[in-house]
C-alpha positions in Angstrom: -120.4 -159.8 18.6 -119.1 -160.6 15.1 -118.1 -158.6 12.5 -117.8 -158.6 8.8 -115.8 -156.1 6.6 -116.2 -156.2 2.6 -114.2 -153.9 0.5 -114.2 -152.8 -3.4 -112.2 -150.8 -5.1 -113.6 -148.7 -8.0 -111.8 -146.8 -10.6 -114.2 -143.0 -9.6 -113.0 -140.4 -7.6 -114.1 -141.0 -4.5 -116.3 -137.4 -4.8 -118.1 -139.6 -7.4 -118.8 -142.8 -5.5 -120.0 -140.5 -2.4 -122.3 -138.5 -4.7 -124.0 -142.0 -5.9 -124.0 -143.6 -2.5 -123.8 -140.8 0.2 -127.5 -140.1 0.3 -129.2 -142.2 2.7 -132.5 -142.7 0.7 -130.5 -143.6 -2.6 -130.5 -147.5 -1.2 -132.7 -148.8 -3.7 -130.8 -148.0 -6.2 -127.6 -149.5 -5.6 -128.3 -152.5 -2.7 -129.9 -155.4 -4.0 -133.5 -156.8 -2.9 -134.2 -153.2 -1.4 -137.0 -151.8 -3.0 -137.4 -148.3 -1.3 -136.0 -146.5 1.5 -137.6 -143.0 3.6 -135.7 -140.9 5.4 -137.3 -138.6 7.8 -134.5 -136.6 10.5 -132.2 -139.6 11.9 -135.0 -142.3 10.9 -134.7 -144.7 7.6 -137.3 -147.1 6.6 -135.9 -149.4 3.9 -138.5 -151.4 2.5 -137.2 -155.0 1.2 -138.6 -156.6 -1.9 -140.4 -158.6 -0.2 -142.6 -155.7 1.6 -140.6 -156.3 4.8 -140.1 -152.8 5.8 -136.8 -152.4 8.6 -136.3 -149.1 10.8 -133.1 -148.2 10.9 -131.0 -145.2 13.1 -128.7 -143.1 11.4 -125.5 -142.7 13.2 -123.2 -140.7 11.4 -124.0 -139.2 7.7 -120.3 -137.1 7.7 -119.9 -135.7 3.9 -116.5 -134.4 4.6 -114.9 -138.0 5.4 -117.5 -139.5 3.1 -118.6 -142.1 6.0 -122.2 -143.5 7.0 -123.1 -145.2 9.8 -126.3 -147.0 10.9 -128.6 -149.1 13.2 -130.8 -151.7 12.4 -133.7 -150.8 14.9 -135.0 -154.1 15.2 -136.2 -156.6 18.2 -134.5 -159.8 17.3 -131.1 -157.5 16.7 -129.4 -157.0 20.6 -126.4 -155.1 18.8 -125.8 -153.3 15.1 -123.5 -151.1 13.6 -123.0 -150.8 9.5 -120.5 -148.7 8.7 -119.6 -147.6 4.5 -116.4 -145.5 4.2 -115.5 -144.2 0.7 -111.4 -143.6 0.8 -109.7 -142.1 -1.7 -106.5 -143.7 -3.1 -103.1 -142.0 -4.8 -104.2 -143.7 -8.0 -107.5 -141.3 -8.4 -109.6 -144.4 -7.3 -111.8 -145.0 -4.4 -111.9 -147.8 -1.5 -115.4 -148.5 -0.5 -115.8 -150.4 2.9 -118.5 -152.0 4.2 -118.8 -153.3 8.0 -121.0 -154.9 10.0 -120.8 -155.6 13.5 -124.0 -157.4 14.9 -125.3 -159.6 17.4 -126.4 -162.2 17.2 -123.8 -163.1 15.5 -125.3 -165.2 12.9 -127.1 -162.5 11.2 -123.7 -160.2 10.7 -123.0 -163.0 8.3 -126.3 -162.5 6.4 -125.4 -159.0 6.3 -122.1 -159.4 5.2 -123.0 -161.8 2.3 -125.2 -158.9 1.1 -123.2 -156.1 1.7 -121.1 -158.0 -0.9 -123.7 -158.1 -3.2 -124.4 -154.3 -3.1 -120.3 -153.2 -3.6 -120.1 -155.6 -6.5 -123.5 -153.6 -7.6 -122.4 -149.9 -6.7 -118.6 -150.8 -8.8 -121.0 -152.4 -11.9 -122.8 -149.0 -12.1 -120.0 -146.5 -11.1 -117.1 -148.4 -13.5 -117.4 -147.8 -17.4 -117.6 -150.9 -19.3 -115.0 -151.5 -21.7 -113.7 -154.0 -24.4 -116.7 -155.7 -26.5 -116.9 -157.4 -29.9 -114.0 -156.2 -32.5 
């Protein structure tokens, strides 16, 4: 089994990144190429852009240690486990970690290049910009 671990830091209070992220059907908004997501008890559906949709399981939705957990429900996928952890830091700031453990072990690294792709995303909304043209 492999496994793939990406990590941001973002300059929220964790209470803030959890409030933007925490809610299993807000997907769309902040992972790229995912068009929609349904939720229905432990069920999600995200739907890709392509029109692919992908079941998933929800493990653990814990808003107390601001931690998700699911399963890609899928044929080809023997073994999954994404995990996103918002930690607060001293400084205020949060720690958001994404994991992936999969088999086969080629697609964790598919995963993991998107997981990427949706931190660098959720800190481009969540983090005010600043500086500009004098």
């Amino acid at each position: 089994m492999a496994s793939v671990r990406r990590t941001v830091q973002i300059h929220r209070p964790p209470e803030d990144v959890w409030a933007h992220i925490g809610d299993p059907a807000s997907i769309a908004t902040w992972f790229p190429g995912i068009e929609a997501a349904t939720v229905e008890g432990t069920r999600r559906v995200i739907t890709t852009r392509s029109g692919l949709p992908i079941p998933e399981v929800i493990v653990t939705h814990d808003d107390l240690q601001r931690r998700f957990q699911y399963r890609l429900d899928l044929p080809l996928v023997s073994s999954h486990l994404g995990t996103i952890d918002v930690i607060g830091l001293e400084d205020g700031s949060s720690l958001v970690v994404y994991s992936t453990d999969c088999e086969p072990d080629p697609l964790a690294i598919v995963i993991g290049g998107a997981t990427g792709g949706a931190l660098a995303e959720i800190r481009r909304q969540l983090e005010p910009r600043t500086g500009g043209a004098a």
